[in-house]
GUZA-394877 format. One record per residue (C-alpha): residue in one letter; z, x, y. Coordinates in steps of 0.25 Angstrom, whole numbers, plus 5000, padded with zeros to 4 digits. Layout:
// residues N
aZXY...
//
This chain:
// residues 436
x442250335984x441850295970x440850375963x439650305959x438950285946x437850375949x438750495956x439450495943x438250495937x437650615944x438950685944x438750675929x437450725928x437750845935x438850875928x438150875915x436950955922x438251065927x438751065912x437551085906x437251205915x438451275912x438451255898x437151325898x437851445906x438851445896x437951445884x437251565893x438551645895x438251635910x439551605916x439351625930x438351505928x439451415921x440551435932x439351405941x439051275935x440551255933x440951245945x440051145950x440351055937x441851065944x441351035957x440450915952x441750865946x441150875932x442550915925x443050785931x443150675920x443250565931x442050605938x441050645927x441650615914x442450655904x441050715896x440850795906x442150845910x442450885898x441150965897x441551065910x442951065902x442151125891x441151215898x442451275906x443251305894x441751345888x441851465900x443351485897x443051525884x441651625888x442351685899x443151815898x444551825909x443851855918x442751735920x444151655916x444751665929x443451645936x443351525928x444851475933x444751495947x443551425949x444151335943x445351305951x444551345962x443851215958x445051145958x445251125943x446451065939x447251175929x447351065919x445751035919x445651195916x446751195905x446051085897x444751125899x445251255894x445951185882x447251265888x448651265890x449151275903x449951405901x448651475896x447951435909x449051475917x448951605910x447451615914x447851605928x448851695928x447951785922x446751745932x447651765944x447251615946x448251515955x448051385950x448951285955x449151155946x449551015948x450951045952x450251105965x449650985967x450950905964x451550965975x450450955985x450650795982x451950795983x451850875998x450850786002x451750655998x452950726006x452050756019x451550596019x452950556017x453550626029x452350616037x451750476034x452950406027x452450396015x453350346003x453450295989x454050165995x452750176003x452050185993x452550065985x452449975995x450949995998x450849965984x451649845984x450949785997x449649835990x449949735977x450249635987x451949645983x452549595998x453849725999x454449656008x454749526000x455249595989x456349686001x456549566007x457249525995x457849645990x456949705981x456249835983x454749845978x454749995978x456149995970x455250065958x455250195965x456750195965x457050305953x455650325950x455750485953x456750495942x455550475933x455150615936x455950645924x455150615911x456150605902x456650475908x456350355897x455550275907x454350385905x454350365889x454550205893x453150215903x452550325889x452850185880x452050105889x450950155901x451050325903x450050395893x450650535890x449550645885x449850775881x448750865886x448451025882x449751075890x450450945898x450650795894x449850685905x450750585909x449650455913x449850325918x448550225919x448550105929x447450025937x448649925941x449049945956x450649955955x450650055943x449550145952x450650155962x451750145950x451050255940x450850375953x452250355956x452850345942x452050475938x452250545951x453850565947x453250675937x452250735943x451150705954x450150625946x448650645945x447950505948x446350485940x445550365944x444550285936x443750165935x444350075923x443849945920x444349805921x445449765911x445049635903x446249565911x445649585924x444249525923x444149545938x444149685938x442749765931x443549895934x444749955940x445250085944x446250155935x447250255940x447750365930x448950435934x449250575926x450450685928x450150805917x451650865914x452050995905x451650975889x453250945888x453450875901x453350745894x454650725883x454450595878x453650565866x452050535868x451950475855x453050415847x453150315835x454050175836x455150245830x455250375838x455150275851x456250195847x457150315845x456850365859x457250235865x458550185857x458950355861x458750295877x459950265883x460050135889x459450185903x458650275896x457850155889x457850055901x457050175907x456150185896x455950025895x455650035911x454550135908x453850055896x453949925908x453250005917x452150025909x451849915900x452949825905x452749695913x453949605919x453449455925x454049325928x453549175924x453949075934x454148945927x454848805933x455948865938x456248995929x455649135929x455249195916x455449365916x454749445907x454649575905x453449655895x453149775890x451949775884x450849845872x449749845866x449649775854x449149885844x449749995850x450950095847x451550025858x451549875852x452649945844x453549995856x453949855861x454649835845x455449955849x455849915864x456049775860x457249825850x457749925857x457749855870x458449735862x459649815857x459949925869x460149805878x459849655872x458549625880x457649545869x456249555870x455049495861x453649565859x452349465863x451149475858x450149465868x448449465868x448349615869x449849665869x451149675864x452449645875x453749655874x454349535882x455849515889x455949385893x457049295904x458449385903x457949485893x456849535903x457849515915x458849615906x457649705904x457349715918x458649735922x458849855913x457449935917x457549895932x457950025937x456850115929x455650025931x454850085941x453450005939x453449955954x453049795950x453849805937x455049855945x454749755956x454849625946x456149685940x456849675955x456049545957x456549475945x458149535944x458249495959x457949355954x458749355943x459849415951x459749295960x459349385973x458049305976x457649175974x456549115963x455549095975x455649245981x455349295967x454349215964x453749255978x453949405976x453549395962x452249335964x451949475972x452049545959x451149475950x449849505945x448849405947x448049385934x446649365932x446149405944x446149525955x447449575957x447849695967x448949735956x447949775946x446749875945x447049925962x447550035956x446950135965x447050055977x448550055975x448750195975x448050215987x448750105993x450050175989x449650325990x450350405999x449250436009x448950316010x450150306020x449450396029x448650306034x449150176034x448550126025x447450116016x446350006014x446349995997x444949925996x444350055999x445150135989x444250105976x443050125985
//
């Protein structure tokens, strides 16, 4: 059920009626008083930026690390089992506290406290995904083709002639290693990296219904990721839609788990990527694809036209990215590209045989499930394995329809509980009722 205006509202003012109460308390030395009014901050949701604001959250970040700093050891691990207690995330104590982990691991050694972290709750995930899967059947492929039938993408028509739609879960777990290019290609283009007090926050942003199917998967190779849901308004593009859900998946690694560079010039770029070996860079030019990159077809008389893009923003360190690519990509392997200049962006187009090269080269490492699907589409055309009226048929399943509602876009939320493994206990799920 969504919370209304005036919850929030009343949510709010209680919060800031708690805060103000325990600030007193504090101001007073009265301690007792200020757990008191603490804990029902926590239990009000007032630490929660979500629910009540990132003003007020950050105040009960300040009044806890307030009573941190005036309590003695004692009053400390007081403070830290109720807490956990609470159910306080380890992280949301470590930053309130302005902390590294290993000191507040030393806290609760000394504290005699058992506070188990995320990697608890990872492994509960991953025994609750094994119980559906022997007991209900669930499955990745499962999973993949509720999200195609969702989109409206017939499975069947595509195996009837060969192709698999769920072919981009083929390899994908050997993306649990970061050190593969295509992780630096998707940093290039869509995945925000943030380096945080003691750990680095991998992040990937998406309203679009594929890529919240896509995004889950693809981080879930790492880590279990944690999932925030908010109201984002309409794009420009999509007059039709006065706002959307926005799906923000996150996994938070060790400070060195991440080994490629966050921010790097053109120069120090381009080092990295001629140092690649030729795998090594069609890995790192599939993970740029799956994040900014497009690959469409224009049907004219009796010729198709194959494009491939990846895309930046016009006054943005990327714009100078797609100089780099366009070179290197020219002389490791002959595919010539041009750079457009479009309204409010920059792309990088392969066009006719230089785009059927490209996709031929980054086939096996793109796992963006309609990217991937377009690739096996178009090489089965050009390999002469289906006719120009099956493609046209099976490709018309794929494309966005422009200027008007389209199930591809801004479902986000609908998808993933379409596809989520739960969902299969119960055969089904009716998606109109998911956003209400």
């Amino acid at each position: 059920m969504t919370t209304q205006p005036t919850d929030k509202k009343n949510r709010l003012d209680e919060c800031t009626r708690l805060i103000e109460e325990a600030m007193k308390c504090l101001e007073n030395g009265d301690k007792e008083c200020v757990m008191r009014a603490l804990e029902e901050l926590i239990k009000a949701e007032c630490h929660n930026g979500n629910a009540v604001g990132k003003e007020a959250a950050d105040e009960v970040r300040e009044l806890v690390h307030g009573l941190w700093l005036a309590s003695n050891r004692e009053e400390i691990c007081e403070l830290l089992r109720m807490l956990r207690d609470l159910g306080i995330l380890r992280n949301w104590v470590r930053d309130a506290l302005s902390m590294g982990t290993k000191r507040l691991n030393e806290w609760l050694v000394r504290c005699n406290i058992d506070w188990e972290g995320r990697t608890a709750r990872n492994d509960v995930v991953k025994d609750i995904e094994n119980l559906l899967r022997e007991r209900f059947g669930w499955s990745e492929t499962r999973m993949c083709e509720e999200m195609w039938r969702f989109i409206g993408v017939d499975v069947d028509e595509f195996r009837k002639y060969g192709m698999e739609p769920c072919v981009w879960l083929e390899g994908i777990n050997e993306l649990s290693n970061l050190r593969n290019p295509y992780w630096f290609g998707l940093k290039a283009s869509d995945l925000a990296i943030e380096k945080l007090n003691s750990e680095t926050r991998l992040e990937l942003k998406t309203t679009n219904s594929i890529d919240a199917v896509f995004f889950a998967t693809l981080l879930n190779t790492v880590k279990t990721p944690s999932l925030e849901i908010k109201w984002k308004r309409g794009a420009p593009a999509a007059k039709y839609v006065s706002k959307s859900i926005a799906l923000s998946y996150y996994v938070d690694l060790g400070i060195d788990e991440w080994s490629w560079p966050i921010r790097l010039n053109t120069n120090e770029l381009e080092r990295i990527i001629k140092g690649f070996t030729d795998e090594e860079l069609a890995m790192f030019i599939a993970g740029e694809i799956d994040g900014d990159g497009t690959i469409w077809c224009i049907f004219k008389d009796d010729n198709v036209y194959i494009y491939v893009e990846i895309a930046a923003c016009k006054d943005c360190p990327k714009r100078a990215n797609l100089d780099i690519l366009k070179k290197v990509i020219a002389e490791r392997f002959g595919i010539i590209s041009r750079i457009k200049s479009r309204r409010t962006t920059n792309d990088l187009e392969f066009g006719g045989e230089n785009a059927v090269k490209l996709l031929r080269l980054i086939r096996p490492f793109v796992h963006h499930p309609l990217r991937r699907l377009r690739i096996e589409l178009i090489l089965a055309l050009y390999d002469g394995r289906i006719s120009r009226e099956a493609f046209e048929k099976l490709y018309e399943m794929t494309e966005y329809e422009y200027g008007g509602p389209d199930v591809k876009r801004n479902r986000s939320l609908e998808a993933l509980a379409r596809a989520a493994p739960q969902t299969h206990t119960h055969g089904g799920i009716n998606a109109e009722e998911v956003s209400k």
